[in-house]
C-alpha positions in Angstrom: 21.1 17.8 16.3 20.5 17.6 19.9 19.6 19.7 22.9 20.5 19.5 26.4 18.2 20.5 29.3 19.7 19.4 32.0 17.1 20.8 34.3 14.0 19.1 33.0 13.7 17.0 35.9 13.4 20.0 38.3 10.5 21.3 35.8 8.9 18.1 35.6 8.6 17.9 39.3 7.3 21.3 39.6 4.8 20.9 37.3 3.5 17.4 38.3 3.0 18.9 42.1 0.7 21.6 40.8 -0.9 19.1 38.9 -1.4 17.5 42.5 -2.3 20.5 44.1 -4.8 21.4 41.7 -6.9 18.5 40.9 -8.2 18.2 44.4 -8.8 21.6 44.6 -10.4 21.5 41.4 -12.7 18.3 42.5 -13.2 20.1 45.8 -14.8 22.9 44.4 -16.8 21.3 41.8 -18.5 20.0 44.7 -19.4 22.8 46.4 -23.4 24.0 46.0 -24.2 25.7 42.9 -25.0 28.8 45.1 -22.1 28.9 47.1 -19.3 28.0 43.9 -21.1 31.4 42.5 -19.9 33.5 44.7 -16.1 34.8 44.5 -14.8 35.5 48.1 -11.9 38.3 47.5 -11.7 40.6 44.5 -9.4 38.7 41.7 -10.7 40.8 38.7 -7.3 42.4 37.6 -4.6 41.2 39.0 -1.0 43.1 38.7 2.0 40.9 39.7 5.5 42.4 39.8 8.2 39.5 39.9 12.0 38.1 40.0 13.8 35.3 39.7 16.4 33.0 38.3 16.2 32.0 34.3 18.2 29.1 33.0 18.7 27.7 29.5 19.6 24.3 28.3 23.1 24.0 26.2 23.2 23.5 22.4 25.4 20.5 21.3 25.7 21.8 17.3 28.5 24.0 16.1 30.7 25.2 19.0 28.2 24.1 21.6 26.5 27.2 22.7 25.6 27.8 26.2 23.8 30.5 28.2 24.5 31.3 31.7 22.5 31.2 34.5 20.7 34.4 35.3 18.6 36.8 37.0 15.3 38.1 36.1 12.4 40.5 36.9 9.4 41.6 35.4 5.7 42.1 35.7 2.5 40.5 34.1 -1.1 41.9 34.0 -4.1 39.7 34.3 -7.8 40.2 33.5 -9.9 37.2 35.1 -12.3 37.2 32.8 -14.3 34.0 33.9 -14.4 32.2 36.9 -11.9 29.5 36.1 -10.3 31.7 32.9 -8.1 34.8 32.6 -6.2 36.3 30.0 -2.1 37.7 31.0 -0.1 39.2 29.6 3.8 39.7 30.8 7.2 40.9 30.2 10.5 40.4 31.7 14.3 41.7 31.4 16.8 38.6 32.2 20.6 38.0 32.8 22.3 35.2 30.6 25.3 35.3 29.0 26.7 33.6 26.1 29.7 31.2 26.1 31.2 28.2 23.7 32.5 25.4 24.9 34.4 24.8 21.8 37.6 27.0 19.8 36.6 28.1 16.9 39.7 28.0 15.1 43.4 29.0 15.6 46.1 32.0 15.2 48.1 32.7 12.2 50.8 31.0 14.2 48.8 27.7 14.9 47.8 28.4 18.5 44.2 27.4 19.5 41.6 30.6 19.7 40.5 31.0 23.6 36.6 29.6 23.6 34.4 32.7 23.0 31.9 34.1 25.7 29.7 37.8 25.6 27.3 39.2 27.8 23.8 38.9 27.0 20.1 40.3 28.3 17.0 39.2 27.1 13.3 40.5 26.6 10.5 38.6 26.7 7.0 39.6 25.8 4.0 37.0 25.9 0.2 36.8 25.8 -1.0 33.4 27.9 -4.7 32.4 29.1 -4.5 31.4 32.1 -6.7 28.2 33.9 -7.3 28.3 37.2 -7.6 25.2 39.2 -9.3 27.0 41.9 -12.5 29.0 40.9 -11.7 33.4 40.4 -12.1 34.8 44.1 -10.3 32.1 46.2 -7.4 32.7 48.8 -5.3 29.8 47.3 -5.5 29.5 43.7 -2.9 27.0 41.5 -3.2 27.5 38.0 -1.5 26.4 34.8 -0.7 28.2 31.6 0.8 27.8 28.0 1.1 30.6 25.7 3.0 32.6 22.8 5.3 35.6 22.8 8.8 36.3 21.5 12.2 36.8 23.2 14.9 39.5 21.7 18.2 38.5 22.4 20.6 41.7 22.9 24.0 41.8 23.1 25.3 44.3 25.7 26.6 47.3 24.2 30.2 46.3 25.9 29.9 42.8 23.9 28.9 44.4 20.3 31.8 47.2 21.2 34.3 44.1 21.4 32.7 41.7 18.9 34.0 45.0 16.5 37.4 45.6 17.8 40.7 44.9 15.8 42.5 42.0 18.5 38.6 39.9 18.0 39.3 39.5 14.5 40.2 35.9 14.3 37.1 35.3 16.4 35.1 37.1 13.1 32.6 38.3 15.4 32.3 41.8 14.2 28.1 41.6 12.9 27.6 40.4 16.5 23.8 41.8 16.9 20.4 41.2 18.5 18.1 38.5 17.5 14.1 38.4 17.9 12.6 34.9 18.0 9.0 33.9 18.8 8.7 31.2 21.9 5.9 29.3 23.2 6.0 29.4 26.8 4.4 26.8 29.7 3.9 25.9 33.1 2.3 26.7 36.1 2.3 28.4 40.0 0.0 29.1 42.6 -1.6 32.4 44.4 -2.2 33.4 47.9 -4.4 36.3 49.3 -2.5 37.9 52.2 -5.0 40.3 52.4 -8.6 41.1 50.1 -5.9 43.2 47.6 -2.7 42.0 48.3 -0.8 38.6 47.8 2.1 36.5 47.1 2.5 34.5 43.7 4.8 31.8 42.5 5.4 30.8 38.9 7.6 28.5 37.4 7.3 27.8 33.2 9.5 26.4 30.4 10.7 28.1 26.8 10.8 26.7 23.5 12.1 28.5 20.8 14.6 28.7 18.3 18.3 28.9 19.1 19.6 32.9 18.5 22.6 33.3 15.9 22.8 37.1 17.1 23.8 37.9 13.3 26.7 35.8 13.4 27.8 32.9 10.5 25.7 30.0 11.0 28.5 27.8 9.2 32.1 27.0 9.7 33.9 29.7 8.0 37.2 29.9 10.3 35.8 31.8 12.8 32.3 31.5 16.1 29.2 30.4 14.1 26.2 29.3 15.5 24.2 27.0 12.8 20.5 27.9 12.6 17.1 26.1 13.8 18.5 24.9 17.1 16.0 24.2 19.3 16.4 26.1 22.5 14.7 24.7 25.8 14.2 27.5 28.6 13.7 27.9 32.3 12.1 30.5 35.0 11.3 30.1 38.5 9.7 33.3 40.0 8.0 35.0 43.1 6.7 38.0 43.1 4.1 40.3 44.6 -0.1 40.3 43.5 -1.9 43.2 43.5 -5.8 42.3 43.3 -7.9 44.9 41.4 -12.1 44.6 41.9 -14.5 43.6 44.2 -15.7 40.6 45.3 -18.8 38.4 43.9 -22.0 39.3 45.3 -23.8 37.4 48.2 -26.6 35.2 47.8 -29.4 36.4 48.5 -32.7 34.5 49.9 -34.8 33.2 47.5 -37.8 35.7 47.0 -40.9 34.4 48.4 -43.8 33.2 45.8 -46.3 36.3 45.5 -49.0 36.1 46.9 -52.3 36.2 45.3 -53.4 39.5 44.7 -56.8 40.8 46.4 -59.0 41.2 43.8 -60.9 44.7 44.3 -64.3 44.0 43.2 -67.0 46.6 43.4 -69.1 48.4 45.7 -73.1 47.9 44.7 -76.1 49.3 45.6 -79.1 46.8 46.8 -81.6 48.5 44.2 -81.0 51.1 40.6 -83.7 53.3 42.0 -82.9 57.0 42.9 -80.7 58.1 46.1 -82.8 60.5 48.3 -82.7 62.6 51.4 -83.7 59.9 54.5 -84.0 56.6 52.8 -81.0 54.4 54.3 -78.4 53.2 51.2 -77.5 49.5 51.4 -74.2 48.9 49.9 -71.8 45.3 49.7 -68.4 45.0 48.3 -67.6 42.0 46.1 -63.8 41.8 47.3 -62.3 38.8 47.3 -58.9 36.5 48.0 -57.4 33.7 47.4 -59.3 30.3 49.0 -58.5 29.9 52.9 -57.7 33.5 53.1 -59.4 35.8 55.7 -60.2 39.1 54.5 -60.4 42.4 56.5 -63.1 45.6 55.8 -62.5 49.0 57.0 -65.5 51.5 55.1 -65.2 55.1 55.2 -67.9 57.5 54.4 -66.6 61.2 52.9 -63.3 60.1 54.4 -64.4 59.4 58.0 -64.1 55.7 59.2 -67.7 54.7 59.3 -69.7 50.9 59.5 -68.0 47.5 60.7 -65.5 44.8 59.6 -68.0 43.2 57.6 -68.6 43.1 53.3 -71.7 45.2 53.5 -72.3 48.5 54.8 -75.9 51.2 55.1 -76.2 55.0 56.0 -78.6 56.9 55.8 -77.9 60.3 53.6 -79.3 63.3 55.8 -78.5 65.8 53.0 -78.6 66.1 49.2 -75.1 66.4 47.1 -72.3 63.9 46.8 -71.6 61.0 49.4 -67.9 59.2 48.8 -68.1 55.9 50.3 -65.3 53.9 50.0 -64.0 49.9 51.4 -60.3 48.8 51.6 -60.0 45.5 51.9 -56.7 44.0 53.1 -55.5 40.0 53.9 -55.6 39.2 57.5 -54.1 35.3 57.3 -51.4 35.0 59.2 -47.9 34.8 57.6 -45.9 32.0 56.6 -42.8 30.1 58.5 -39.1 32.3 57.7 -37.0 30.8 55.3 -34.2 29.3 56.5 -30.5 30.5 55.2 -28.1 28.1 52.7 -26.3 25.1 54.1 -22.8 26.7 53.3 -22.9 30.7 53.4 -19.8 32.9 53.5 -19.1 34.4 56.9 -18.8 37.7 55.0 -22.4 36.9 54.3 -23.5 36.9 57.9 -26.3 37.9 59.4 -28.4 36.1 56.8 -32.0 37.7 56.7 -34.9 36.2 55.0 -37.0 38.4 53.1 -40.4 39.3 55.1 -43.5 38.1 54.1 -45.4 40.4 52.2 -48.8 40.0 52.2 -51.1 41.1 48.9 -51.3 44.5 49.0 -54.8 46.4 50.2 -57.1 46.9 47.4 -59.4 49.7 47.8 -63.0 50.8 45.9 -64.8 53.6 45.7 -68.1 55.3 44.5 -69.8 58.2 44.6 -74.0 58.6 45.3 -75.1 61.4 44.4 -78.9 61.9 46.3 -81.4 63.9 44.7 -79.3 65.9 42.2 -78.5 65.8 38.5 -76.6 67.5 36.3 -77.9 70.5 34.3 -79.2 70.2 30.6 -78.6 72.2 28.1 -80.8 72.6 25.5 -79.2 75.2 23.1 -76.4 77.7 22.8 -76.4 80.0 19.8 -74.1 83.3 18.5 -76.1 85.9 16.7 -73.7 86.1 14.1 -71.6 83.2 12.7 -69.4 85.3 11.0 -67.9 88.4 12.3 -64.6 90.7 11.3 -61.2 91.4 12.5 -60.6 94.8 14.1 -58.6 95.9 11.0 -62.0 96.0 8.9 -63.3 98.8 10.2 -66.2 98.3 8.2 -67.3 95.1 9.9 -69.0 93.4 12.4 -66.7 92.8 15.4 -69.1 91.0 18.1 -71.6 88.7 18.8 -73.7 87.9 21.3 -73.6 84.4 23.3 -77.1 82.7 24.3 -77.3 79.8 26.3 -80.8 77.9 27.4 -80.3 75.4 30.6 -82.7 73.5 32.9 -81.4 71.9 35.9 -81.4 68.5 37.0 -84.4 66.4 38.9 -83.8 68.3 42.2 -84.1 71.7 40.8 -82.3 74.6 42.2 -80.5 77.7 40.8 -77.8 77.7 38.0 -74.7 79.4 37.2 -72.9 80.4 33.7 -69.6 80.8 32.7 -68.5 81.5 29.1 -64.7 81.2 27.6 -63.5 81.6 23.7 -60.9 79.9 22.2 -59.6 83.5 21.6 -60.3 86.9 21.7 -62.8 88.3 24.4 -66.1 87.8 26.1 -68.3 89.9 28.5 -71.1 89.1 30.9 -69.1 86.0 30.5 -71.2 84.8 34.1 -74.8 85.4 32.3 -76.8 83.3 29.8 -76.5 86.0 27.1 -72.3 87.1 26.8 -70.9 89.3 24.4 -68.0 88.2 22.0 -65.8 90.2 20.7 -62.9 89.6 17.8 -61.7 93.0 17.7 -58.7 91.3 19.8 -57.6 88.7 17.6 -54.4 88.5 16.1 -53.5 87.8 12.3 -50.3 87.9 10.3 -50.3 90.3 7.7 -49.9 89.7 3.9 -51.8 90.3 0.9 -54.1 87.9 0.9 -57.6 87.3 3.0 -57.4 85.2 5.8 -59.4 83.5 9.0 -60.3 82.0 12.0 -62.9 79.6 13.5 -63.4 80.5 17.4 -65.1 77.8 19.7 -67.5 79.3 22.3 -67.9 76.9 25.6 -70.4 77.5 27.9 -70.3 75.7 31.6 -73.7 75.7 33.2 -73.1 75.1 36.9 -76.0 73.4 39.5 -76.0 74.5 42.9 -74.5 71.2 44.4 -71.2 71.9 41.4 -73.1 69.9 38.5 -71.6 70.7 35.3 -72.9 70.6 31.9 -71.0 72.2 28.9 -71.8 73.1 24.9 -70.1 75.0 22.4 -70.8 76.5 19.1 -68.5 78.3 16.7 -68.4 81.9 14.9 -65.7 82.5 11.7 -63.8 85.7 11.8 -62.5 86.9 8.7 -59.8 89.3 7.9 -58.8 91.2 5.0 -55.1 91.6 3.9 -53.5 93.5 5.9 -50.6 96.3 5.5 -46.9 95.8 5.6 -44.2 98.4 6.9 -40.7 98.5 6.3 -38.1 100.7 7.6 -38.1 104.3 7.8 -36.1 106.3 5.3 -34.5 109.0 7.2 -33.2 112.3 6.4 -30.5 114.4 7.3 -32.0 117.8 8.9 -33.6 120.2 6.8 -32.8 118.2 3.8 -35.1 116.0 1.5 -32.7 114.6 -0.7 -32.9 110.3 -0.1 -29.7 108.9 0.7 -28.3 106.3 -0.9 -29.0 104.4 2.8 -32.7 105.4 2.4 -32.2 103.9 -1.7 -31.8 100.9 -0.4 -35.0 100.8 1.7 -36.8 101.9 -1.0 -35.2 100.0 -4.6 -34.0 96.7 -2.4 -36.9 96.3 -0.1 -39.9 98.1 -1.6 -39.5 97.8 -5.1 -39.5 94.3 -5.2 -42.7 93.6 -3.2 -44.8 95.8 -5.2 -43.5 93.3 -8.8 -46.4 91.4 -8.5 -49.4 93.6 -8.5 -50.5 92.7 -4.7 -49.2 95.5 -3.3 -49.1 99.5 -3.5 -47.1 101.6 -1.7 -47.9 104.3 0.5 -45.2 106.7 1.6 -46.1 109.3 4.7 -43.3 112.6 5.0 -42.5 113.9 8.3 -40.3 116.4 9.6 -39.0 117.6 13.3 -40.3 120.0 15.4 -36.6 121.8 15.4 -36.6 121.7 11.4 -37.6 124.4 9.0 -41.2 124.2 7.4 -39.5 124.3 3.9 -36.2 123.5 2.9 -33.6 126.1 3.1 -31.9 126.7 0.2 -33.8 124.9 -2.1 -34.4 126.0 -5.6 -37.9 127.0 -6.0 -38.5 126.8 -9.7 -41.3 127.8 -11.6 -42.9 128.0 -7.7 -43.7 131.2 -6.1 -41.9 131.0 -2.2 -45.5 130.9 -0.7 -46.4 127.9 -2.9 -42.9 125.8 -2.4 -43.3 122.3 -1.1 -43.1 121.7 2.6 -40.0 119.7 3.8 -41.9 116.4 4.6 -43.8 116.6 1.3 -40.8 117.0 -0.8 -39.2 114.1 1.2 -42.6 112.1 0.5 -42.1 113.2 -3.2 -38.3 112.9 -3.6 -38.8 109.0 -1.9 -42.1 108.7 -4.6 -39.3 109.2 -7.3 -36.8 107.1 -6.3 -39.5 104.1 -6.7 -40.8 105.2 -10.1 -38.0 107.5 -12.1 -36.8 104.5 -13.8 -33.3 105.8 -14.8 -30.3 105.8 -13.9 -30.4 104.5 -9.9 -34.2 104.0 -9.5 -36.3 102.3 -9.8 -39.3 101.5 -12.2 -42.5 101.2 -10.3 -45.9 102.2 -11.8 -46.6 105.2 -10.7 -50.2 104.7 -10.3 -49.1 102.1 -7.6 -47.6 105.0 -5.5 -49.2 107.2 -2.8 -48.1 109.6 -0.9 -49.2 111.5 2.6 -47.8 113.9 4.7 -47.9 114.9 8.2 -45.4 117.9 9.1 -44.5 117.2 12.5 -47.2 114.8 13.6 -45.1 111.8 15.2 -47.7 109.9 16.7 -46.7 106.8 14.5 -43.4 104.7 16.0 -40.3 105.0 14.2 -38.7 102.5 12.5 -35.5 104.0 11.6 -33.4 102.1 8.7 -29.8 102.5 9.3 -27.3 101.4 7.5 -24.4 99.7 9.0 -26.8 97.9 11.4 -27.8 94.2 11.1 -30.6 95.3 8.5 -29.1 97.2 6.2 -25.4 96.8 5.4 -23.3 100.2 5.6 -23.4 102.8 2.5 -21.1 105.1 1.7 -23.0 108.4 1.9 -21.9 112.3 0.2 -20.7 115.1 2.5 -24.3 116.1 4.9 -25.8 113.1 3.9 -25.4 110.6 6.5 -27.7 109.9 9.3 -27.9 108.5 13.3 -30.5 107.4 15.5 -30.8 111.4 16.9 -32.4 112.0 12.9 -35.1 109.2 13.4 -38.2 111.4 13.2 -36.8 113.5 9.6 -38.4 110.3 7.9 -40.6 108.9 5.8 -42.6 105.7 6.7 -43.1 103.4 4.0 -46.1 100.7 4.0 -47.0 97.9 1.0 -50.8 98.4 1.0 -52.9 95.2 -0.6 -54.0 96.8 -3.9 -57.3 95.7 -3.2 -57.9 96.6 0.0 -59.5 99.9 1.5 -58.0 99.9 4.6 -55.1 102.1 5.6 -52.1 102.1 8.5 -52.9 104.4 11.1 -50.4 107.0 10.0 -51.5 107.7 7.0 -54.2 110.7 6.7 -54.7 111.5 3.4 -52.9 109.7 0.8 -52.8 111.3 -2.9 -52.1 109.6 -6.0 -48.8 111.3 -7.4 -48.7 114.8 -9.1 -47.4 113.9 -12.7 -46.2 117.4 -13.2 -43.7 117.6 -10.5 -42.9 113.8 -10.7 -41.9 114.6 -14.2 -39.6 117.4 -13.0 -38.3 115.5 -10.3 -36.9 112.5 -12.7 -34.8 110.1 -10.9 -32.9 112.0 -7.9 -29.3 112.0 -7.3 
């Protein structure tokens, strides 16, 4: 088996004169500076390169000696530049060969020869290639080389299949005539031009090796075309095409920074003696600033911000008042700065106007102090709370303030002094005095069943007359019994006392429970509205005379009481001993908390006829607290709160 290129010549020629071009231009920029071969001049990141040309394939000599025409194709390839002297492409393109034998494959029934065979043919080629550079990313004329993989599917126009199947192409036994995919390895080489920073011109020319297509036809003699397998096929493109340049270009070198100069070291600014500062006596003071060797150093003093002494390390005033004096020295580098540095032997004229970086001399370094003459701060000798233990407002029984001493002497100097007191919470009086008043009655705690407290911290600033400060605290624990609970309102329909099965649920699903474990009772507290009857109308009366029936909010405090404690049928089973009850008639001094149902507490109940309730019947209620069982305190609301009547609860049951 043999295969003819006849071409390779041409290819060989092409190749050895990029070869040619690109060594020098290789060696030429290998050369250049390391600091000028970093730089890329024009913006070769991605490159985008639509092309045409002419593609050629060599002939096969086995079987009926296959040859493909001479063609045209286009295309386009997409390059990433991913190093200097690197990129990666890949590319596609769509060419023109047909098909022809050179040779009969066999003869007519009547002996004739068969006419040589031909079809027409296109071809796609897809490949992935790195790409070398011979010219470094970024320059206007860059030859490269390349080598890579892909694979090319041979298609049979849709005219040639059509044929290949009709009845007079029989004796050419052509009918599977179909496309045939082949992987190729594909090599060569071309240059670049930039016309412009984004635009350019590129020529390519590369070689194919790959297997010869049998396009689904017999690859043996069988009386008919047949194309024998694993023929070597040698290919041939020459392109041009058009490069569109995708980035920006490398970045410019830049002057080599200057060596930092030493820093200034601050020092300090020292008195000439440790013995006190007073009114009239001058103040000799030296800074101990210093620089690196050879360097001359600059002083500028201020004294309480005005520019004050000479350019010299050591300055004196004398104080002609007592209080704070700020005196303060920045030092700074007078030595003259060094020659500029001179630009790069080769520097891109896109680089141009080189500028060296400035000298920057250490920066100023600048200390302070502050002499205070004839003053001291304040000291305090004790501060004490005449109770360390005090009571939340909610124990009514206990002690809610305390009162804040403080004992102070000022400084050396003498001279009046001022107080100021602050808590960590709740209040204070005569907070500017020695002696201040604390008071907890302001302090917040959660409630809950249980005892809890707080440890407040009491400061005290004593104040001279030249702003001296001296502070203290001490501490005082306020305790707080448990405290009361409310829940929702259970509300009434008017002139009724009968609980809904909306107000149930306050009382069995939210009450109830909370009252389990023995911390809790529960206090209920009847109300009624000022456009309601005193007693219910209606209602049956009996064994009770009229004058001795039950007022409407106390039969709605009783008729709620039995709900908790009937323990049949829909109520619940709370001790009764645990339940309390007031009422109020139409005293609404206390909030409402209306419990709806239907709202986002409570979901909707299905209610009999009369029975259901809005917001407008918020203050027909009862108000319902949990009350820690041992605790003596009660809500606001509630009056007089009597254990329940065992007589009536008896008669009441459990209420439908």
């Amino acid at each position: 088996m043999s295969t003819r290129l006849r071409f390779k010549p041409i290819s060989g020629l092409l190749l050895s004169s990029f070869f040619c071009l690109g060594i020098p231009a290789f060696s030429q920029t290998a050369a250049k500076p390391k600091a000028a071969a970093a730089v890329d001049e024009l913006p070769d990141l991605i490159e985008i390169d639509p092309f045409g040309g002419v593609s050629m394939f060599g002939s096969v000599d086995r079987g009926l000696g296959q040859k493909f025409a001479k063609g045209g194709t286009y295309g386009g390839r997409v390059t990433w530049n991913a190093s200097r002297w690197i990129g990666l492409e890949l590319f596609y393109d769509y060419s023109y060969n047909n098909v022809s034998f050179r040779t009969s494959s066999g003869t007519y029934p009547s002996g004739a020869p068969l006419p040589t065979y031909s079809f027409s043919n296109r071809i796609h080629t897809f490949a992935f290639n790195p790409i070398f550079n011979l010219k470094p990313r970024g320059s206007k004329f860059q030859p490269y080389l390349t080598a890579g993989f892909g694979a090319a599917d041979f298609v049979p126009t849709n005219a040639a299949e059509g044929m290949a199947k009709s009845p007079d192409q029989a004796p050419f036994m052509v009918q599977n005539l179909n496309d045939n995919l082949q992987p190729e390895i594909n090599y060569g080489g071309g240059v670049k031009w930039h016309f412009t920073e984004h635009f350019g011109m590129r020529l390519d020319a590369r070689g194919f090796l790959l297997y010869n297509p049998t396009f689904g036809l017999p690859n043996y003699p069988n009386g008919g075309v047949y194309i024998p397998r694993h023929s070597h096929l040698n290919g041939f493109q020459a392109t041009a095409g058009l490069v569109w340049y995708i980035g920006a270009p490398g970045p410019c070198p830049v002057p080599d920074p200057l060596p930092a100069p030493a820093p200034l070291n601050q020092g300090a600014i020292a008195a000439a003696d440790s013995s006190a500062l007073c009114q009239g006596k001058p103040v000799n003071l030296h800074s101990s600033a210093s620089g690196a060797d050879g360097h001359k150093l600059k002083y500028a003093w201020t004294l309480n911000g005005q520019p004050s002494g000479s350019d010299s390390p050591d300055f004196s005033f004398t104080p002609n008042n007592t209080g704070d004096f700020q005196v303060a020295v920045t030092v700074s580098d007078a030595t003259p700065p060094p020659a500029p540095q001179a630009p790069p032997a080769k520097l891109p004229k896109r680089c141009l106007p080189w500028t060296p970086p400035a000298y920057v001399p250490p920066a100023p370094v600048t200390a302070t102090t502050t002499l205070n003459v004839a003053d001291a701060a304040p000291q305090i000798t004790s501060v004490t709370s005449s109770a360390s233990t005090l009571s939340c407002a909610a124990d009514t029984t206990g002690t809610h303030t305390a009162t804040l001493s403080a004992s102070a002497s000022a400084g050396a100097c003498g001279g009046n002094l001022s107080y100021k007191w602050t808590v960590s919470e709740g209040s204070v009086t005569n907070d500017t005095s020695a002696n201040a008043t604390f008071d907890a009655s302001s302090l917040t705690f959660e409630g809950g069943a249980s005892n809890q407290s707080k440890t407040i911290t009491a400061t005290v600033t004593v104040t001279t007359d030249s702003g001296k400060t001296a502070t203290q605290t001490t501490q005082i624990t306020v305790n707080c019994p448990p405290q009361f609970v409310r829940l929702s309102d259970v509300i009434f329909a008017k002139n009724k006392s009968r609980v809904n099965n909306c107000g149930k649920r306050v009382l069995i699903d939210e009450a109830a429970p909370r009252v389990a474990n023995g911390d809790y009772d529960i206090i209920l507290v009847g109300h009624r509205d000022s456009d309601e009857a005193e007693t219910e109308p209606g209602a049956k009366r009996g064994k009770k005379k009229a004058a001795e029936q039950n007022t409407l909010d106390e039969q709605r405090a009783l008729n709620a009481a039995a709900v908790l404690s009937g323990g049949t049928g829909t109520c619940a089973k709370v001790d009764p001993s645990r339940v309390k009850i007031d009422w109020v008639g139409t005293d609404q001094t206390s909030d409402t908390q209306p419990g709806l149902c239907g709202t986002s507490n409570l979901a909707a109940q299905k209610e009999r006829k009369g029975a259901a309730v809005t917001d407008a019947d918020k203050n027909r209620r009862v108000e319902v607290y949990l009350v820690p069982h041992s605790s003596s305190s009660m809500p606001p609301a509630v009056k007089n709160a009597r254990p329940l009547p065992a007589d009536e609860m008896k008669l009441l049951g459990c209420p439908k």
